[in-house]
C-alpha positions in Angstrom: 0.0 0.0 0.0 1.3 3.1 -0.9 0.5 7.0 0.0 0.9 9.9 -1.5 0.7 13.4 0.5 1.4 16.6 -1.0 1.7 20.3 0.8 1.0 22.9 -0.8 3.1 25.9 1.5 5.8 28.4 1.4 9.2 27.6 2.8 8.2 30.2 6.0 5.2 28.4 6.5 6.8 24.9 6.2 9.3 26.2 8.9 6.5 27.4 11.1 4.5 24.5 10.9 7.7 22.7 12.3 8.9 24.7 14.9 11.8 25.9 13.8 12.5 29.7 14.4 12.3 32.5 12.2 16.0 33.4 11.0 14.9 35.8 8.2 15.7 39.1 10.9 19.4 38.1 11.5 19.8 37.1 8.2 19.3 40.3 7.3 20.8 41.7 9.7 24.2 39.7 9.3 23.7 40.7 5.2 23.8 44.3 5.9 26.9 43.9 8.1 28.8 42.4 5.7 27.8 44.4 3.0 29.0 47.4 4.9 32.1 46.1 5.8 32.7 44.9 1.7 32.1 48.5 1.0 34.5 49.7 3.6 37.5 48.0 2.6 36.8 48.0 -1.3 37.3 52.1 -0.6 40.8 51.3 1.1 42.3 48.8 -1.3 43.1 49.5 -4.6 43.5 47.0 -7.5 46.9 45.6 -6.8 46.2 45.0 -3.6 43.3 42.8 -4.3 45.2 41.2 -6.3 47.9 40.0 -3.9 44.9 39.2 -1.7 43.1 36.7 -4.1 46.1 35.5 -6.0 47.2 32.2 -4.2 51.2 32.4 -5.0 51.5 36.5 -5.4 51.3 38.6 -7.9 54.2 37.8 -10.5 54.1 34.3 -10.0 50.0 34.1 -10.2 50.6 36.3 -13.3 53.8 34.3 -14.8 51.6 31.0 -14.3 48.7 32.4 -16.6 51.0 33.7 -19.0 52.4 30.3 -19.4 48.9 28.6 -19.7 47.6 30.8 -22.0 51.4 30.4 -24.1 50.1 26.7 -24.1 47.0 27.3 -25.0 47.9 29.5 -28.4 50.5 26.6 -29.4 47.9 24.0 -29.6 45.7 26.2 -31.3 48.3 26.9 -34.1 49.1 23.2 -34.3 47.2 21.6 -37.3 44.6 19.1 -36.0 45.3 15.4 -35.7 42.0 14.5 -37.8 42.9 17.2 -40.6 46.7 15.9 -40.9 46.2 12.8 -41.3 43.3 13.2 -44.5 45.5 15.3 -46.6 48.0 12.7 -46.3 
């Protein structure tokens, strides 16, 4: 025997139903807190810094190791295909 039950409700009244408490307020509150401290520190850094920030190795070698990748990349793209090669042959 099988059963089927279906709820028709929004997640705040699912949460209410069960008990659970009502985080939206500090959610909020904890948003705007961060979002103010974002905003503070994005007027005192300036590009580079960021940089160093969310580069893991550092600037120049963060930089040196896309430079290579993208040196990689623009080799294989001037490389005549494999499939191509081999049918004019």
């Amino acid at each position: 025997m099988k059963f089927t039950i279906d709820v028709d409700c929004t997640p705040a009244e699912a949460r209410a139903f069960l008990g659970l408490p009502d985080v939206a307020p500090m959610q909020e509150n904890l948003l705007a807190e961060v979002e103010k401290r974002m905003q503070a520190n994005l007027k005192v850094m300036d590009a580079e810094q960021m940089l160093k920030a969310w580069l893991p190795a550092g600037l120049p070698a963060g930089l040196q190791g896309l430079e290579q990748l993208q040196k990689m990349f623009w080799a294989q793209a001037a490389k005549p295909s494999g499939s191509a090669a081999s049918d004019k042959e």
